[in-house]
N, CA, C and O atoms as CSV, one atom per row, in Angstrom:
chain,resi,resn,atom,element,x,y,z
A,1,UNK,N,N,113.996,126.111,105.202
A,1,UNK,CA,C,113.443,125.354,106.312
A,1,UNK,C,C,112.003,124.954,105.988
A,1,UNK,O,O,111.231,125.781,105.503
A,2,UNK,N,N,111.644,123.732,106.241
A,2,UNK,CA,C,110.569,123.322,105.846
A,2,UNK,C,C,109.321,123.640,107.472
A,2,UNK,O,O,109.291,123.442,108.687
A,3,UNK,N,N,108.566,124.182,106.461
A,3,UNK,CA,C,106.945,124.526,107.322
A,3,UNK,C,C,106.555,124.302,107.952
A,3,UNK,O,O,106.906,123.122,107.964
A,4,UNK,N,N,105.428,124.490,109.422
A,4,UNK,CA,C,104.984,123.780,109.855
A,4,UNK,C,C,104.173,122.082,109.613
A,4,UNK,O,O,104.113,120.888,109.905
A,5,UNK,N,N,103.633,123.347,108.760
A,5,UNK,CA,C,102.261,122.148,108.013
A,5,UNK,C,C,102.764,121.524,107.205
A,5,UNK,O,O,102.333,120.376,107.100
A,6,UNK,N,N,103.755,121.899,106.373
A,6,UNK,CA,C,104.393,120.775,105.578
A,6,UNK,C,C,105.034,119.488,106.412
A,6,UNK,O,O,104.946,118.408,105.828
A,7,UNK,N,N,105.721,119.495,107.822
A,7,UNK,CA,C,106.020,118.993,108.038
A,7,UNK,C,C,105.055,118.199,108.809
A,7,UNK,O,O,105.463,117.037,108.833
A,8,UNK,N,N,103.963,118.326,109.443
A,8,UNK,CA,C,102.920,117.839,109.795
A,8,UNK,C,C,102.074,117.021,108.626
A,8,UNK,O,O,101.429,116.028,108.963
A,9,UNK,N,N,102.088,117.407,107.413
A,9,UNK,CA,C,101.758,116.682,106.500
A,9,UNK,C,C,102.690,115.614,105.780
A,9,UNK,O,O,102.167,114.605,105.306
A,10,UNK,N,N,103.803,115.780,105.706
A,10,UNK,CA,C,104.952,114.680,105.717
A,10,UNK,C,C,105.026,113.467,106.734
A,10,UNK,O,O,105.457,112.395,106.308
A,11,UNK,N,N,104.560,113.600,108.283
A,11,UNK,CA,C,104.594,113.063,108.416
A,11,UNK,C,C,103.637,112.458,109.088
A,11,UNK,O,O,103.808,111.697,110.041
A,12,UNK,N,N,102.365,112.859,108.495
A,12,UNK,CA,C,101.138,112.410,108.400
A,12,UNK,C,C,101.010,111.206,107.288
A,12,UNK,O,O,100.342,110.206,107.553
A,13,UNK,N,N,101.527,111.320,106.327
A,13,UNK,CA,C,101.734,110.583,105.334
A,13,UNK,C,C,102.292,109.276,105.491
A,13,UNK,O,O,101.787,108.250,105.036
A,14,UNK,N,N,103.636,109.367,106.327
A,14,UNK,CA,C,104.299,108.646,106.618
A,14,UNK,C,C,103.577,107.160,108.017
A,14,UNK,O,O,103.694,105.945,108.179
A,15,UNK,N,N,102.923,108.245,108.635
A,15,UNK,CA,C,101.831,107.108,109.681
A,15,UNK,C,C,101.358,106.185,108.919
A,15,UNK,O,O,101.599,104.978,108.943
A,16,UNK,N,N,100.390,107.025,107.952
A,16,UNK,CA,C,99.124,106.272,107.464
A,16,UNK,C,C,100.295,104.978,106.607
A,16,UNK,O,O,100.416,103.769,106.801
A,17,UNK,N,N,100.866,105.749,105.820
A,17,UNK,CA,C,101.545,104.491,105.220
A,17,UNK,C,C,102.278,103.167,105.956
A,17,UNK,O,O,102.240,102.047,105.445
A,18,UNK,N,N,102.909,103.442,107.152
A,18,UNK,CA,C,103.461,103.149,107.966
A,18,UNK,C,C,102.502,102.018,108.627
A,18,UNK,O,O,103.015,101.010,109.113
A,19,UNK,N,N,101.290,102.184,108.633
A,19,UNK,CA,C,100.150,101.423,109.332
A,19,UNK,C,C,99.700,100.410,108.065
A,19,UNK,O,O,98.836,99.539,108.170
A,20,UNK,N,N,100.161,100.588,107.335
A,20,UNK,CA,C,99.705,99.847,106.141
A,20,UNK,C,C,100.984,99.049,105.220
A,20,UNK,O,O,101.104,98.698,104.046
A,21,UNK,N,N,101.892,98.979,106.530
A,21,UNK,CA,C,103.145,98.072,106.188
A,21,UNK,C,C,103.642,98.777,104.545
A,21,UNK,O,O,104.050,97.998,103.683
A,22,UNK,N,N,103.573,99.943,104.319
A,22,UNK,CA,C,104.237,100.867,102.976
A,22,UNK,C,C,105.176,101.426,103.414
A,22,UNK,O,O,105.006,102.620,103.169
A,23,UNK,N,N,106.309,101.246,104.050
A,23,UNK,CA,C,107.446,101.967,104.619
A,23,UNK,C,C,108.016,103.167,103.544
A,23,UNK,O,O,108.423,104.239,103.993
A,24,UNK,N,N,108.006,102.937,102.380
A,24,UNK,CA,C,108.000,104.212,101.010
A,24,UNK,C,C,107.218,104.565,101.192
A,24,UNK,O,O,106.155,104.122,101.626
A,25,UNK,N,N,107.808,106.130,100.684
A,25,UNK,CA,C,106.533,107.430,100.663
A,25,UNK,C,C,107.795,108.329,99.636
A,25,UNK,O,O,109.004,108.557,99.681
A,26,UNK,N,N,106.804,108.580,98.886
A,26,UNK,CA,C,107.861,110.066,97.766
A,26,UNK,C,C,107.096,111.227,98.402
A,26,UNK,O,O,105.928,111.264,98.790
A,27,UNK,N,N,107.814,111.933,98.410
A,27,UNK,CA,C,107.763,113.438,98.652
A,27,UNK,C,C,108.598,114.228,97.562
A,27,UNK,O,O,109.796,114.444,97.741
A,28,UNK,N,N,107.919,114.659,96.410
A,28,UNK,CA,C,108.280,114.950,94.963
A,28,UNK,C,C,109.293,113.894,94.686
A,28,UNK,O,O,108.892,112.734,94.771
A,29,UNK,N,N,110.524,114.097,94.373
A,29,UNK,CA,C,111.707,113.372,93.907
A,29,UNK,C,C,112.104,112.438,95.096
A,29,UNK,O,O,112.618,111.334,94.914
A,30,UNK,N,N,111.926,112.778,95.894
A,30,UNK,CA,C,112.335,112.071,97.140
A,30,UNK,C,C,111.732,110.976,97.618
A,30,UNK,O,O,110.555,111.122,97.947
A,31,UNK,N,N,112.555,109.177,97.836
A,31,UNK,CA,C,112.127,108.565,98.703
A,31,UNK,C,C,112.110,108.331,100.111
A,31,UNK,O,O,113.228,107.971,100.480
A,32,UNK,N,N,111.258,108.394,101.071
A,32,UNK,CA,C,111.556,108.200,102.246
A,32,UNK,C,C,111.029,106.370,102.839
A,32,UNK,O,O,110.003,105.726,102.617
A,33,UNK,N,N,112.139,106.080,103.543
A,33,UNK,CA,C,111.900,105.139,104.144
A,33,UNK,C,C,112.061,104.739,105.472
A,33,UNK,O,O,113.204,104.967,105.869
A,34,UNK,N,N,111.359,104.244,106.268
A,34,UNK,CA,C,110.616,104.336,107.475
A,34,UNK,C,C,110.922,102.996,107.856
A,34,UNK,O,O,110.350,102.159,107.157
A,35,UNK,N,N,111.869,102.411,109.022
A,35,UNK,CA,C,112.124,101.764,109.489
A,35,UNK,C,C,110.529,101.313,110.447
A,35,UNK,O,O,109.837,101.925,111.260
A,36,UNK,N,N,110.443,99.559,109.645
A,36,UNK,CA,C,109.424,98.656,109.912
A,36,UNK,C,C,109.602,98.040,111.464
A,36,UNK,O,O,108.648,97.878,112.225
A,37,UNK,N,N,110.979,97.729,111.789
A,37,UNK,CA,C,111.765,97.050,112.776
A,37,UNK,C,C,110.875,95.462,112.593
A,37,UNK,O,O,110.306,94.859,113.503
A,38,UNK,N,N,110.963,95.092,111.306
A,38,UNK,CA,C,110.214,93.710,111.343
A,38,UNK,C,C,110.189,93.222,109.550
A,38,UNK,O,O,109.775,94.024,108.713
A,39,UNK,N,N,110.502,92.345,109.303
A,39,UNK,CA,C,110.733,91.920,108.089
A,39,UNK,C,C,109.431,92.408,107.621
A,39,UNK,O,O,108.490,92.676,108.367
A,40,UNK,N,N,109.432,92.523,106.166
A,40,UNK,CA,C,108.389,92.828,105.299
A,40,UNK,C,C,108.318,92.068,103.951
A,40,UNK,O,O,109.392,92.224,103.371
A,41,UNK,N,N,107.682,91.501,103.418
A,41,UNK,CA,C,108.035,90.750,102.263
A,41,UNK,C,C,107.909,91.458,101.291
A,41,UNK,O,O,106.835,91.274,100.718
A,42,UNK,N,N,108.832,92.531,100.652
A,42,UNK,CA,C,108.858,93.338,99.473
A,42,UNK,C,C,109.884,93.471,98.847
A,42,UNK,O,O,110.100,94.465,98.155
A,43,UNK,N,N,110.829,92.343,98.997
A,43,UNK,CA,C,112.307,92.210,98.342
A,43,UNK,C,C,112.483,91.249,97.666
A,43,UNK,O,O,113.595,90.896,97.274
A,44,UNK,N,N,110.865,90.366,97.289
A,44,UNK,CA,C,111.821,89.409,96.776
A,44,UNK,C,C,111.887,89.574,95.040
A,44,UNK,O,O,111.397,90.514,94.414
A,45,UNK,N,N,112.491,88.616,94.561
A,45,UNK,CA,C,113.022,89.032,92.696
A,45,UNK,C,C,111.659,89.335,92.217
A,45,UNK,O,O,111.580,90.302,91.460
A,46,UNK,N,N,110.323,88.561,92.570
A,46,UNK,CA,C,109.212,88.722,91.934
A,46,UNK,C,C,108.551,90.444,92.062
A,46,UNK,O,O,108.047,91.162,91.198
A,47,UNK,N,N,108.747,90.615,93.126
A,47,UNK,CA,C,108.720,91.885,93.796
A,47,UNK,C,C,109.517,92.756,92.395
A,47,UNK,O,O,108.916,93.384,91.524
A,48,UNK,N,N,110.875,92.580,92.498
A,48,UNK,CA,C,111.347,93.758,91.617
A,48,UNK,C,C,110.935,93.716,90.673
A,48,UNK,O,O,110.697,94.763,90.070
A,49,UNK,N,N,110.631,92.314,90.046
A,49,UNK,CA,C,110.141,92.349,88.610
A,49,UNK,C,C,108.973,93.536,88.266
A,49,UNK,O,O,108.949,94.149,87.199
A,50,UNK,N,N,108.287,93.681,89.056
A,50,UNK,CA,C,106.782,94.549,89.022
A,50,UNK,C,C,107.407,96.027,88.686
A,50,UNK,O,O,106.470,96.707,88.268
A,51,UNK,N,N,108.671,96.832,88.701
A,51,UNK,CA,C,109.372,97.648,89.130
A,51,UNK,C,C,109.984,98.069,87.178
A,51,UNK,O,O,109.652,98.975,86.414
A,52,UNK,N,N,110.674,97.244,87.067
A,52,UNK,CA,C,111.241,96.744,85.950
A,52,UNK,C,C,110.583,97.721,84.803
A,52,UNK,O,O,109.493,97.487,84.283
A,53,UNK,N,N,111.415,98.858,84.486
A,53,UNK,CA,C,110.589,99.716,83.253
A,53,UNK,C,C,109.560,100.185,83.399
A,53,UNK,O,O,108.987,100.628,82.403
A,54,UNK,N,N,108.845,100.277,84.881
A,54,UNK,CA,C,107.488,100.373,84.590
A,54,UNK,C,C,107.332,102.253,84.911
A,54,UNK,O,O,108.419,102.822,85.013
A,55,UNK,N,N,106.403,102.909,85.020
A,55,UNK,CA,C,106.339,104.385,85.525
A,55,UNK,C,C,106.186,104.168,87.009
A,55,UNK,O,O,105.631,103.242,87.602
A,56,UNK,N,N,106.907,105.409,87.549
A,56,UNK,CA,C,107.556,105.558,88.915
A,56,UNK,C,C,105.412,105.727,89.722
A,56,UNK,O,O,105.066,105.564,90.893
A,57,UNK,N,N,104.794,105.972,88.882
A,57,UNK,CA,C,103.200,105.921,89.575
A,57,UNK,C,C,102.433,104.692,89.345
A,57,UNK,O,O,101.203,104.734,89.360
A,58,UNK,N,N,103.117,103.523,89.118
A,58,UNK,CA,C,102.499,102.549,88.174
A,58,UNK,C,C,102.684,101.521,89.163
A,58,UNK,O,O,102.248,100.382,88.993
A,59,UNK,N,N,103.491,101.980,90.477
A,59,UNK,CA,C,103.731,100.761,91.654
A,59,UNK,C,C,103.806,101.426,92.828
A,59,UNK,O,O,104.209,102.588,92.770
A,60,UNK,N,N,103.497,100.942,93.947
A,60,UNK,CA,C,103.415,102.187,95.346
A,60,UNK,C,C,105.196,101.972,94.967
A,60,UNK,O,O,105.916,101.228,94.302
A,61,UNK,N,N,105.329,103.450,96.102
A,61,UNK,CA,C,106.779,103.523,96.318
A,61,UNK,C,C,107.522,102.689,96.730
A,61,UNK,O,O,107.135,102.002,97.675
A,62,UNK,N,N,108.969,102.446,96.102
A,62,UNK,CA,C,110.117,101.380,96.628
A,62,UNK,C,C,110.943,101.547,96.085
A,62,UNK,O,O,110.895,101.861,94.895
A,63,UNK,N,N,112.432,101.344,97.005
A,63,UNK,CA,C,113.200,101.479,96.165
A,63,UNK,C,C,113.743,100.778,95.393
A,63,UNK,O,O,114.926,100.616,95.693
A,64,UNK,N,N,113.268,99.987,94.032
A,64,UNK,CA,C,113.160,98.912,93.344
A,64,UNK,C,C,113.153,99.864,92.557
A,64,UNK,O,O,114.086,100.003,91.765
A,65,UNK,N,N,111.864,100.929,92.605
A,65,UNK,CA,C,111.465,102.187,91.282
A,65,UNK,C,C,112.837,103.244,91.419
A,65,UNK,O,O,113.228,103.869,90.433
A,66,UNK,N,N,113.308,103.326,92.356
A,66,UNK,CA,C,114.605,104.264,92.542
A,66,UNK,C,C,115.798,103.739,91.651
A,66,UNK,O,O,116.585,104.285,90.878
A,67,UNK,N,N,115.610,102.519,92.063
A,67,UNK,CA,C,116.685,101.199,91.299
A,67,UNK,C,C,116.650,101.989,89.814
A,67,UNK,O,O,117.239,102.996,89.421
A,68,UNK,N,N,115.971,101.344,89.353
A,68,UNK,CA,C,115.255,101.324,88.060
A,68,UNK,C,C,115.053,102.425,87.062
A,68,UNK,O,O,115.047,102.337,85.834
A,69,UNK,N,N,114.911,103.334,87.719
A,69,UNK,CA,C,114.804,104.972,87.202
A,69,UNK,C,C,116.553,105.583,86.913
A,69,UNK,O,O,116.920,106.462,86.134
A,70,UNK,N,N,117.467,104.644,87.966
A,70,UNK,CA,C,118.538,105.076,87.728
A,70,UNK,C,C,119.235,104.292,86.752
A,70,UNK,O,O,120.129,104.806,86.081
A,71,UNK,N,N,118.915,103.139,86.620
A,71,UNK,CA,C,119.314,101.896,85.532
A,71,UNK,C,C,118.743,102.852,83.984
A,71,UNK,O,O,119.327,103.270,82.984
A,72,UNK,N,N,117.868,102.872,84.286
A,72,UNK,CA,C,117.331,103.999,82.535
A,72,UNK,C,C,117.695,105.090,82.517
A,72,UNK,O,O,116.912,105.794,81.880
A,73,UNK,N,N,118.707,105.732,82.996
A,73,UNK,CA,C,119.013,107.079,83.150
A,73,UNK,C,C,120.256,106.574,82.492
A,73,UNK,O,O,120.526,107.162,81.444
A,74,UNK,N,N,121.165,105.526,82.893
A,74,UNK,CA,C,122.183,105.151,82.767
A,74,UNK,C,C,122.762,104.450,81.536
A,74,UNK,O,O,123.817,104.531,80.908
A,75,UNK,N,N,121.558,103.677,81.444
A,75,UNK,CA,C,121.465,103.228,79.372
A,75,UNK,C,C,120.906,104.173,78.795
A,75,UNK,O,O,121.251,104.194,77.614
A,76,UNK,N,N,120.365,104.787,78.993
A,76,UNK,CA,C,119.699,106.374,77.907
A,76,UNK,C,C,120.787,107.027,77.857
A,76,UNK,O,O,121.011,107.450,76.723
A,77,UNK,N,N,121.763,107.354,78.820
A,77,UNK,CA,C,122.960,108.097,78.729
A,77,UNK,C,C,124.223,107.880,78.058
A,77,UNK,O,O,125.087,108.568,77.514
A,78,UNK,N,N,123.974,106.518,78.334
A,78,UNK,CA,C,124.948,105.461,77.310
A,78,UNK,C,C,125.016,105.502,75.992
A,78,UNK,O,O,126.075,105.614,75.374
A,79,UNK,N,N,123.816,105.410,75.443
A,79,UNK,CA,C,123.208,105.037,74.400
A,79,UNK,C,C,123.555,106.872,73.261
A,79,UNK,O,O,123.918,107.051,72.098
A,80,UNK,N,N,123.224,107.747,74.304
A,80,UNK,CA,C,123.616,108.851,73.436
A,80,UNK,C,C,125.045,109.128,73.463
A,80,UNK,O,O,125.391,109.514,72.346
A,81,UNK,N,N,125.849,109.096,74.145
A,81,UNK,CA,C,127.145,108.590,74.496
A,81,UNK,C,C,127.809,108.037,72.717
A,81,UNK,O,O,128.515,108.518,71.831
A,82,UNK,N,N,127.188,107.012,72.928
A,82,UNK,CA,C,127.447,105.671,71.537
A,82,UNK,C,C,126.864,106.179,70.492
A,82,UNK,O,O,127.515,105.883,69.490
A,83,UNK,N,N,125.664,106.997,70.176
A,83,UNK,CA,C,125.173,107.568,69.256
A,83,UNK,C,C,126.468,108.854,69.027
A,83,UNK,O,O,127.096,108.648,67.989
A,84,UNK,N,N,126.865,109.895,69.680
A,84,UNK,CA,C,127.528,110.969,69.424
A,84,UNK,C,C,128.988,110.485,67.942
A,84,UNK,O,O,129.755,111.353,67.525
């Protein structure tokens, strides 16, 4: 069961970001996303491009980097797969 304060700090996190139109927030491995109830312009192709190979700290959170982390998990896995 998660903590007081942890959970007070989770979703302390989640405000501030929340106020700053960042609906992502990681919490270690974890993405959370926070219903905007209002379009946001962070979907479009140019958008993912920024995402694309890059390190999961190298762009605020989205799940573009979730995308993406699982796309290289998936050809790295492949790839040794085809190497064996």
């Amino acid at each position: 069961e998660m903590s007081v304060c942890l959970k007070n700090t989770v979703t302390e996190q989640l405000q501030k970001g929340y106020a700053k139109d960042q609906i992502y927030t990681y919490v270690g491995d974890i993405l959370i996303a926070v219903n905007p109830f209002r379009n946001i312009d962070i979907y479009s192709s140019q958008h993912s491009k920024l995402y694309i190979g890059a390190k999961r700290t190298a762009n605020p959170p989205h799940i573009f980097a979730v995308a993406d982390i699982g796309y290289q998990c998936l050809i790295t896995s492949s790839a040794r797969l085809r190497d064996m």
